[in-house]
DOTORPA-381613 format. One record per residue (C-alpha): residue number from 1; residue in three letters; chain; x, y, z. Coordinates in nm, 4 decimals. Each point is the difference from the previous one (the first is absolute). Layout:
BEGIN
NUM/ALA/A/X/Y/Z
...
This chain:
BEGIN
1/UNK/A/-2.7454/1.3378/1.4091
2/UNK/A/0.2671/-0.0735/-0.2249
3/UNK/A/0.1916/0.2292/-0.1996
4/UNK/A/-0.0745/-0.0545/-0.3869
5/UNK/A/0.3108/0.1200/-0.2655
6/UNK/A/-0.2120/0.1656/-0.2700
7/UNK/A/0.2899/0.2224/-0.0474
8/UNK/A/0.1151/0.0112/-0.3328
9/UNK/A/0.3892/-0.1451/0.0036
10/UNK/A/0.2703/0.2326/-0.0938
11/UNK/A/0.1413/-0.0455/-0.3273
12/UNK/A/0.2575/-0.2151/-0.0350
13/UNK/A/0.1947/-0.1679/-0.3266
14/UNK/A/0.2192/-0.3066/0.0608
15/UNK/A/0.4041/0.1538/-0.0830
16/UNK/A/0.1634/-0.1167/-0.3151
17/UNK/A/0.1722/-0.3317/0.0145
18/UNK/A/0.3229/0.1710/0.0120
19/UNK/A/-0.1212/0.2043/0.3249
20/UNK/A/-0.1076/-0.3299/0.1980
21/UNK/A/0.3125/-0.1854/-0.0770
22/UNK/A/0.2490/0.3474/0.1835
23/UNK/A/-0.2616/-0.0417/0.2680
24/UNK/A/-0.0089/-0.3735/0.0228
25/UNK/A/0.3791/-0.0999/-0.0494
26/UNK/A/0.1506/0.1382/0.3186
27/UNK/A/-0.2975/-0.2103/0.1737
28/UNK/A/0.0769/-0.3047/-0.2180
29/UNK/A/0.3910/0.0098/0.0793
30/UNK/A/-0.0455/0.0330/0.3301
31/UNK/A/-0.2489/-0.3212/0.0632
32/UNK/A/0.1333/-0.2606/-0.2790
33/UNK/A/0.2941/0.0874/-0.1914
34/UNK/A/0.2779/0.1253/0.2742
35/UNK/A/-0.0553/-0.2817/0.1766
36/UNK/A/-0.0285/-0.2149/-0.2655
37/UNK/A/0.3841/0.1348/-0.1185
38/UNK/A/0.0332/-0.0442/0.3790
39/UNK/A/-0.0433/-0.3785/0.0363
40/UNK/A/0.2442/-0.1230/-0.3781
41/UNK/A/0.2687/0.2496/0.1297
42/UNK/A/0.0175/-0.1963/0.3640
43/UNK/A/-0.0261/-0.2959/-0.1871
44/UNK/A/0.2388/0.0505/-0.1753
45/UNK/A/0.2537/0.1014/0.3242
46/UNK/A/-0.1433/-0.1695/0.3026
47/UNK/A/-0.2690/-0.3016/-0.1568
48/UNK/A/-0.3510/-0.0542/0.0093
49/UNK/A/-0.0875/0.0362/0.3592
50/UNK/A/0.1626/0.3435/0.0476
51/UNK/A/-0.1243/0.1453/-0.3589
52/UNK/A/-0.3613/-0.0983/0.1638
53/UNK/A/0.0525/0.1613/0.3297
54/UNK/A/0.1675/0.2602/-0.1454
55/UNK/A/-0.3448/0.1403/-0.2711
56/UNK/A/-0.2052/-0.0597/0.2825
57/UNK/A/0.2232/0.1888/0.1768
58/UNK/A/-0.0443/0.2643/-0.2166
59/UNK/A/-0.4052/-0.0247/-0.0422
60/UNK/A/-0.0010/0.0804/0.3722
61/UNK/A/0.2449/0.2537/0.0429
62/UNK/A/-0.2050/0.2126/-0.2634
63/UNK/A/-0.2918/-0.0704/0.2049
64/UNK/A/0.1500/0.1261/0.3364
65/UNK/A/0.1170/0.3147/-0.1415
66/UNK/A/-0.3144/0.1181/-0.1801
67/UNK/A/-0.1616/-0.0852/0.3554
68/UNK/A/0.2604/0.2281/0.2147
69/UNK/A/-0.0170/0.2660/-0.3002
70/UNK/A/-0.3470/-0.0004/0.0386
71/UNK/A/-0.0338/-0.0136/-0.3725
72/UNK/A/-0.2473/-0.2057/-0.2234
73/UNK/A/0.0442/-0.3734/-0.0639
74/UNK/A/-0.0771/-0.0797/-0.3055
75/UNK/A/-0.1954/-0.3196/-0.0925
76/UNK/A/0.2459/-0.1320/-0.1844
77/UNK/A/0.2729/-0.0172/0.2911
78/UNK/A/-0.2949/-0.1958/0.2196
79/UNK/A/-0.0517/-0.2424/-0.3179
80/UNK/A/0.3951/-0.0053/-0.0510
81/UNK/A/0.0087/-0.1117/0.4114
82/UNK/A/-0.2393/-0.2184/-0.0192
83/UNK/A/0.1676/-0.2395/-0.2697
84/UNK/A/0.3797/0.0431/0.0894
85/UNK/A/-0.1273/-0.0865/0.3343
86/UNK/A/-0.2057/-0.3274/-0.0596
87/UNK/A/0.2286/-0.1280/-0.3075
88/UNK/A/0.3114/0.0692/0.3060
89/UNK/A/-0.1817/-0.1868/0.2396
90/UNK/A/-0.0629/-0.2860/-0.2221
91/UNK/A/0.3545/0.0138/-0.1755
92/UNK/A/0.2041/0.0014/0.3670
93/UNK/A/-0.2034/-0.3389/0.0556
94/UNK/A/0.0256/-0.2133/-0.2854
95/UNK/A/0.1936/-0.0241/-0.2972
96/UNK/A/-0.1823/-0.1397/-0.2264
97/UNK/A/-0.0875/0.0450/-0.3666
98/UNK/A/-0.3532/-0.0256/0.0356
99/UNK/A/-0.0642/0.2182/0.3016
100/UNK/A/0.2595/0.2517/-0.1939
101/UNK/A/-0.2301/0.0089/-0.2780
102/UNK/A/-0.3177/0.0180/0.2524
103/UNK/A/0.1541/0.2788/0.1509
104/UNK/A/-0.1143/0.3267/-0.2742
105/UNK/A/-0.3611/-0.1550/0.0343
106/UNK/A/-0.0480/-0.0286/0.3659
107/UNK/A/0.1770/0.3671/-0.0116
108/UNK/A/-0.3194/0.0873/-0.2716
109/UNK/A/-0.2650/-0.1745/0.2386
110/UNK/A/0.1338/0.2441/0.3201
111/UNK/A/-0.0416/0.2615/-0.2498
112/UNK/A/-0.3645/-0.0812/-0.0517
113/UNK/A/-0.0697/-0.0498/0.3557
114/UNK/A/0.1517/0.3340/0.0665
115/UNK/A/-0.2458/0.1706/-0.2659
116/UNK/A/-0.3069/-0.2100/0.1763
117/UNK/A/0.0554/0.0745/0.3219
118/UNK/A/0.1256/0.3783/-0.0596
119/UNK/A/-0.3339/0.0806/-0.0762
120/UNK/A/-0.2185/-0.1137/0.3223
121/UNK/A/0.2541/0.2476/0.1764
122/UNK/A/-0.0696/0.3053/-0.2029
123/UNK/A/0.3025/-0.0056/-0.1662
124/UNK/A/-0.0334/-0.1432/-0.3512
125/UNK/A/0.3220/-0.1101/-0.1424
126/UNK/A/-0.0689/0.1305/-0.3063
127/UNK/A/-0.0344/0.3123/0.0796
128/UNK/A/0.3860/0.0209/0.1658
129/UNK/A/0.0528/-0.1278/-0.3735
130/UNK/A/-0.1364/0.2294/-0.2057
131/UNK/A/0.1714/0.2859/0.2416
132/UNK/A/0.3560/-0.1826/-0.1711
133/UNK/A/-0.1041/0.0462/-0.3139
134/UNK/A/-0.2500/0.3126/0.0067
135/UNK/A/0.0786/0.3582/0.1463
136/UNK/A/-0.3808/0.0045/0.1033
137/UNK/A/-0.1177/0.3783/0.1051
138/UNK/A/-0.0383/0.0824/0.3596
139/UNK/A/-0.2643/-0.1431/0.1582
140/UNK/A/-0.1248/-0.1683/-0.3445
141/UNK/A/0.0313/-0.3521/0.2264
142/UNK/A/-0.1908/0.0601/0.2526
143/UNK/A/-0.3316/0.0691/-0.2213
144/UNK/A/-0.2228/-0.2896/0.1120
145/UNK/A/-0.0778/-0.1131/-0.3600
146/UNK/A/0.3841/-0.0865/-0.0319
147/UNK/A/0.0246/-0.1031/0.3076
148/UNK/A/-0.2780/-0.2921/-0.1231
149/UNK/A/0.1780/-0.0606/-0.3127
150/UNK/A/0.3215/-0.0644/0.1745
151/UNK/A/-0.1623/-0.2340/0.2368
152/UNK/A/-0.1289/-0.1858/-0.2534
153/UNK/A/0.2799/-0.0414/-0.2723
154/UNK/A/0.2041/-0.1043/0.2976
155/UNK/A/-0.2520/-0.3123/0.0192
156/UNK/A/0.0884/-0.0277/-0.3548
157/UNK/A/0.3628/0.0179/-0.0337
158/UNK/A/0.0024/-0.2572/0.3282
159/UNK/A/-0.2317/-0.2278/-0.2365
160/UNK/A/0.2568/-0.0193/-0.2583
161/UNK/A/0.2673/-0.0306/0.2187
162/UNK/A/-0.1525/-0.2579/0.1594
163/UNK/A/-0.0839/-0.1746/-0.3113
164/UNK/A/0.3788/0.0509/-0.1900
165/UNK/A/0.1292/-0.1413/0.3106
166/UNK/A/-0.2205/-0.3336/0.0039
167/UNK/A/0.0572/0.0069/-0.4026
168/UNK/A/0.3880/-0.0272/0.0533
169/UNK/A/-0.0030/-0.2515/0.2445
170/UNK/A/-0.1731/-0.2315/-0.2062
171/UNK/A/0.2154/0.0709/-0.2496
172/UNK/A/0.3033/-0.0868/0.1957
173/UNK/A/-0.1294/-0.3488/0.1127
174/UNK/A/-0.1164/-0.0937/-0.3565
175/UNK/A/0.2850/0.1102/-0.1850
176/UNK/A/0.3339/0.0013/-0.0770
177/UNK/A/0.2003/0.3021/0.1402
178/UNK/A/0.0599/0.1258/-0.3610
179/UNK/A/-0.3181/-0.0397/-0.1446
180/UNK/A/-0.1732/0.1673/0.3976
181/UNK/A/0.2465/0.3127/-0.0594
182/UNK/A/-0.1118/0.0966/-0.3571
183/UNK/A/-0.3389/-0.0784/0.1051
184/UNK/A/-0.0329/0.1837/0.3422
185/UNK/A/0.1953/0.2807/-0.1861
186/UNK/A/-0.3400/0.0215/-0.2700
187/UNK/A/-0.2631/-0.0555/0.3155
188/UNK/A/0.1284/0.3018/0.2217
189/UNK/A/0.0625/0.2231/-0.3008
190/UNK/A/-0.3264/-0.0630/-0.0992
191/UNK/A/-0.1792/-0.0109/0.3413
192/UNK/A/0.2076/0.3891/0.0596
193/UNK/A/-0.1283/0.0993/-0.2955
194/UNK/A/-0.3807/-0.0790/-0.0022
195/UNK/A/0.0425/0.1205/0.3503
196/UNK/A/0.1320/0.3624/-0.0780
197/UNK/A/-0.2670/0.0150/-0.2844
198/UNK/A/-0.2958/-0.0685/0.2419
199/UNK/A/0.1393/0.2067/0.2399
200/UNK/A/0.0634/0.3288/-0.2719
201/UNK/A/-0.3339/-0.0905/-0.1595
202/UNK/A/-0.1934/0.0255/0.3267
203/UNK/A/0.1638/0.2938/0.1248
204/UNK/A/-0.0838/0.2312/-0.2707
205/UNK/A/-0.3461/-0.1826/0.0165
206/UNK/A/-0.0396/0.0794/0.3960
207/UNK/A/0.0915/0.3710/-0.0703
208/UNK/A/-0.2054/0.0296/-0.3099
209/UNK/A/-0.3180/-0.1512/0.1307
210/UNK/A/0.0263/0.2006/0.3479
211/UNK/A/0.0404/0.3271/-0.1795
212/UNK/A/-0.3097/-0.0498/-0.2400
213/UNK/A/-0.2692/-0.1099/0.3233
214/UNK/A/0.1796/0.2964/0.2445
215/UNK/A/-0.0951/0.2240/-0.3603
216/UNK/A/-0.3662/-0.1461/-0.0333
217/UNK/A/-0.0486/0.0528/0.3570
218/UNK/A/0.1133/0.3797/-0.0118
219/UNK/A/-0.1915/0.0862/-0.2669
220/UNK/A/-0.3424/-0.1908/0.1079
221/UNK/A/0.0690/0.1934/0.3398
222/UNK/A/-0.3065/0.2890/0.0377
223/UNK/A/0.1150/0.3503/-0.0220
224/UNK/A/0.0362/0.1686/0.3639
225/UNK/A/-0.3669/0.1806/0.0958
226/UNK/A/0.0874/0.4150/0.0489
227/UNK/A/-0.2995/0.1231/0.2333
228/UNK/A/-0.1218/0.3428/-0.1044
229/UNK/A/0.1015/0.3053/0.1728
């Protein structure tokens, strides 16, 4: 028979803002904005094709020695991999304006794949996510409730991925390239946004509502029987 969780969850309050962001930005230089500096410095030196080569050169590099350190990877660095490596792909091939422009949404649809089909694995995406930005207690993960809950949201955030990706595409094809970057700017702000809400929103909700039926089910439990002596 399967094991039921009517434990109640250790307690647990989300850091301040300012906590998150020391525990985040280490994460966040590593996957976007080194290589990022990465790519205009070659360009600026050696061109386009060796500034390309050259942050995907990096992605992979941080990759490799995480994996020979043994340490974690975060999610970030997969998600930072993932993109450097299809927009390189597709920017080695072709040089065109369009396909440039194409390239930061096919990068967001890999994303949502990766957050789909992270969770038939038993490895929810966001779950190597909220380790970036979260120091979670030991153990805290591997409660099955969370487990769930990560499972889940990562069907959610590969929704919204999946749907800011389609969103910008029709942008570019219907618009002019000023009027699609001001717009796609508003639609993945916003899409980040109502996804971080839903995602805060039912996490506090998941803990909350596991805590109060684990509660009702200890105290509706009978009192142990002493026999008499």
């Amino acid at each position: 028979m399967a094991h039921t969780d009517h434990s109640l969850l250790p307690h647990f309050e989300i850091p301040r803002l300012r906590d998150l962001a020391g525990h985040a930005i280490p994460h966040l230089l590593e996957a976007t904005l080194i290589p990022i500096g990465i790519f205009y410095l070659s360009r600026l030196q050696w061109g386009d094709r060796v500034a390309i080569l050259a942050a995907l050169a990096w992605s992979w590099a941080a990759l490799v020695v995480r994996l020979v350190q043994r340490r974690p990877i975060p999610g970030m660095l997969l998600i930072g991999i993932a993109g450097f490596t299809a927009r390189s792909m597709i920017g080695l091939a072709t040089g065109s304006l369009f396909v440039y422009f194409l390239q930061p949404s096919l990068a967001t649809a890999s994303v949502g794949a990766l957050f789909l089909f992270s969770v038939p694995f038993g490895r929810p995406l966001a779950e190597r996510l909220a380790r970036d930005f979260v120091p979670f207690p030991p153990g805290y993960l591997k409660r099955p409730v969370i487990r769930r809950f990560f499972a889940q949201i990562s069907v959610v955030w590969a929704l919204v991925m999946l749907a800011n990706a389609c969103g910008s595409v029709l942008l570019l094809v219907s618009e002019p390239v000023t009027t699609y970057l001001a717009a796609k700017t508003g639609v993945s702000a916003g899409a980040t946004a109502a996804g971080v809400a839903v995602s805060f929103w039912w996490f506090k909700r998941t803990i909350h509502r596991h805590n109060l039926r684990a509660a009702r089910q200890g105290a509706a439990a009978p009192d142990a029987v002493v026999p008499a002596a």
